[in-house]
C-alpha positions in Angstrom: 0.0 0.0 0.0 1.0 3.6 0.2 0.5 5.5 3.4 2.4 8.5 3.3 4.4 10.3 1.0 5.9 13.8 0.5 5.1 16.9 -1.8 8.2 19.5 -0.8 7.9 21.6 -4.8 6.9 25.0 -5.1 3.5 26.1 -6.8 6.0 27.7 -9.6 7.6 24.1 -10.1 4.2 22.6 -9.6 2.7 24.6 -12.4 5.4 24.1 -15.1 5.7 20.4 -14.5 2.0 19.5 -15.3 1.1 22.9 -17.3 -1.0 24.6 -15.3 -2.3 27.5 -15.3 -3.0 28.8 -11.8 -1.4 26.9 -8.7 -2.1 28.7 -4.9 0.8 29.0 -2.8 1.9 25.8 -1.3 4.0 24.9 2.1 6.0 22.1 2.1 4.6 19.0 3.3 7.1 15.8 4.2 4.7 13.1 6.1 1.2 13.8 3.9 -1.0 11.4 5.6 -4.5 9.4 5.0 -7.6 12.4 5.6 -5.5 14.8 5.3 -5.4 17.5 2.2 -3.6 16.8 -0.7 -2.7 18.4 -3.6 -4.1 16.7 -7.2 -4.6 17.5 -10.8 -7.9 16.8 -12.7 -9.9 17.2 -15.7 -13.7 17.8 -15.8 -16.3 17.5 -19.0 -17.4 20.8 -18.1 -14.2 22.5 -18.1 -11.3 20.8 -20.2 -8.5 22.1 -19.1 -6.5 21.0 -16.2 -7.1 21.9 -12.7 -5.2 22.0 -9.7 -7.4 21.3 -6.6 -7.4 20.0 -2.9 -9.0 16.5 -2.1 -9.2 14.3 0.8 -6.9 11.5 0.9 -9.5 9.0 1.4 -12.2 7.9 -1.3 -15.6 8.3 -0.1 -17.9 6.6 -2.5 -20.9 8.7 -3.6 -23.4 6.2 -2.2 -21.6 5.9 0.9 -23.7 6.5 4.1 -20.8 7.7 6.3 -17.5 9.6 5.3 -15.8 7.1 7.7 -14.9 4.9 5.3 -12.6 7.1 3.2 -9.8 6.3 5.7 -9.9 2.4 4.5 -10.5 3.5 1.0 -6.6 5.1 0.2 -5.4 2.6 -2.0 -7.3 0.9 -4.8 -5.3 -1.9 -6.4 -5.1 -1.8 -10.7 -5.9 -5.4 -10.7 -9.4 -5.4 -9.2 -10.0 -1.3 -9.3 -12.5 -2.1 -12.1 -14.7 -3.9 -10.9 -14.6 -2.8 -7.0 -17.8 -1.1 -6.2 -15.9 1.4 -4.2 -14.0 2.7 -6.8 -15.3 1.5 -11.0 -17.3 4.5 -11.1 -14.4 6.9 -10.4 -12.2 4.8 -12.7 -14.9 5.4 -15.4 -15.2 9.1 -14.9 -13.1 10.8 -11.7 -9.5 9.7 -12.4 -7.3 12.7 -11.1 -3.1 13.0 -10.5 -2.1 13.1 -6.9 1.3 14.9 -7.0 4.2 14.3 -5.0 8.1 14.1 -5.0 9.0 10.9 -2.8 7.0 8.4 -0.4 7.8 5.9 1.7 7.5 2.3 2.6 8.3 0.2 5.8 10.6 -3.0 5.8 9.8 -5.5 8.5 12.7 -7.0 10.4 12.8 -10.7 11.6 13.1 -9.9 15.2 12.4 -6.5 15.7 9.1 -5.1 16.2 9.5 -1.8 14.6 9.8 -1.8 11.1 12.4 0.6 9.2 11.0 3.3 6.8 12.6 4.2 3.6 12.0 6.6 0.9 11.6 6.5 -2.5 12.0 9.4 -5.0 12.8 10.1 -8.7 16.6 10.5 -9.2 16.5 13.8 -10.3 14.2 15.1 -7.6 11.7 16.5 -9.6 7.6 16.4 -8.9 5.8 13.0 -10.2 2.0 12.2 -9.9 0.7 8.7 -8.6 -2.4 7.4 -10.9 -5.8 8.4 -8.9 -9.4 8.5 -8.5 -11.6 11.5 -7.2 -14.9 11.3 -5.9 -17.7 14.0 -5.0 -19.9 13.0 -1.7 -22.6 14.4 0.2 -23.6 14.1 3.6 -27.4 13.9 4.7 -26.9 17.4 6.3 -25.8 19.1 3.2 -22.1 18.8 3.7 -20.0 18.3 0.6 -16.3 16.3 0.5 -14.0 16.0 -2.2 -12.3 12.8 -1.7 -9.2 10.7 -3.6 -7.5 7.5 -3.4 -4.2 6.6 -5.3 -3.4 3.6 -6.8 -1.1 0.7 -6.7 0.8 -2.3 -8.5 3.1 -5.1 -8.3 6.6 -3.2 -7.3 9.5 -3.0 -9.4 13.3 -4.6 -8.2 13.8 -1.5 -6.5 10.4 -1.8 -4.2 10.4 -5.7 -4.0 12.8 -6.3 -1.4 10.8 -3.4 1.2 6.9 -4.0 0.1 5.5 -6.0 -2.1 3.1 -3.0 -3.0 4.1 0.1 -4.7 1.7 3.4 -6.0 1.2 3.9 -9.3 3.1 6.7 -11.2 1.5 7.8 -14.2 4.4 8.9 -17.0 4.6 12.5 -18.2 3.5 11.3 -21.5 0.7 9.5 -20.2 -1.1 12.6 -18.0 -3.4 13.3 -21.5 -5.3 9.9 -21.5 -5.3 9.4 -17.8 -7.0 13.0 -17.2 -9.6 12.6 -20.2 -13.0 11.6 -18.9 -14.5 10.8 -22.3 -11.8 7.4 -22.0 -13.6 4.8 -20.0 -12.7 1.4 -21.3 -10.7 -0.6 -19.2 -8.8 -1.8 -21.8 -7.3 1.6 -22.7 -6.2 2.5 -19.6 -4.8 -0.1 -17.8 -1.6 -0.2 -19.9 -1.1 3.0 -17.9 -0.9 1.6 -14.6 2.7 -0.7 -14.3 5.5 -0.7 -11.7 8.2 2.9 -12.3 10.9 2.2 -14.1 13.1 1.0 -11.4 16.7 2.6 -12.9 14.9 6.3 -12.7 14.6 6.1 -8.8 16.4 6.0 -5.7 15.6 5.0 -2.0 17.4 5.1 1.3 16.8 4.1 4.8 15.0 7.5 6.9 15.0 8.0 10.9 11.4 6.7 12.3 10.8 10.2 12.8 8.0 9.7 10.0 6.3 7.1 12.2 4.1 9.7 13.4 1.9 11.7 11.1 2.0 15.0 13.5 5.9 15.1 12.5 6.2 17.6 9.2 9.6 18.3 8.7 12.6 17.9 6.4 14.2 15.3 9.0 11.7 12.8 7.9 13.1 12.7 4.1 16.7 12.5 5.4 18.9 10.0 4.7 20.0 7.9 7.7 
């Protein structure tokens, strides 16, 4: 799965990598966490162009009776995200790029009950998107959520020997079909969503620091 992951760029940097036009002013986040606000990219029939906008790291399904369940609904695997009630709607209509520079995964020890975090990033450091899905819920009382969820895959030989789970990163190249909405077969876009080329990343052990989701700082990204 992915739990957490980083987005440290610059609305400036953010803009010119996925050619958009407006992006707010953005702090630098290092531990982004499930429920909390992240920063995504989508595509709408009403309005073609791209769009930068904050969502809920969570997917609440439209028909879902309580927004509780977006915080077990963060990951959607490619191999059954078809089909899953949760999320083929979405993966019809609502896909959306969640953008980020790094993330991490924990390697369990034999013996030792914590497991050790690392973190993965692009080897020249710039701003990637994982493939996602974006969702529009309301609550009984009028209250609205934006919600997302990212995707994941088999991992490459760089992922395999820490998780046997990776996120999806969609390629540059790739942003045009994954954004359109009028694409909806399966068939189309699921040659999108494979392991990163493993040779175009790096990862490194970091301190545990990033254990806990209150802890925002540059320490958790550094290499131990």
């Amino acid at each position: 799965m992915c739990g957490r992951f980083s987005q440290t760029q610059s609305a400036e940097v953010i803009a010119q990598a996925f050619q958009i036009a407006e992006v707010p002013p953005l702090t630098p986040r290092y531990n982004i966490a499930p429920t909390q606000s992240v920063g995504t990219i989508l595509q709408t029939p009403e309005q073609q162009q791209r769009q930068f906008r904050m969502l809920r790291w969570g997917l609440i399904p439209s028909w879902a009776k309580d927004a509780k369940i977006g915080a077990r609904l963060i990951n959607a695997r490619t191999e059954t995200v078809a089909e899953k009630p949760a999320f083929r709607s979405a993966f019809k209509r609502r896909r959306c790029l969640v953008i980020a520079d790094g993330f991490y995964e924990w390697q369990k020890h034999e013996g030792k009950k914590q497991k050790q975090p690392f973190y993965f990033r692009l080897k020249d450091e710039q701003p990637f998107a994982f493939a996602g899905l974006w969702e529009h819920w309301q609550d009984a009382d009028g209250s609205e959520v934006e919600s997302c969820t990212i995707l994941t895959t088999e991992p490459n030989n760089l992922t395999r020997p820490i998780h046997n789970r990776m996120p999806v990163i969609i390629e540059p190249k790739d942003y045009p079909l994954w954004l359109d909405s009028e694409v909806k077969k399966s068939e189309l876009l699921q040659p999108l969503l494979h392991p990163y080329p493993p040779e175009e990343m790096i990862v490194y052990p970091v301190s545990k620091v990033v254990n806990k989701a209150s802890n925002d700082s540059a320490e958790c990204v550094e290499r131990i």
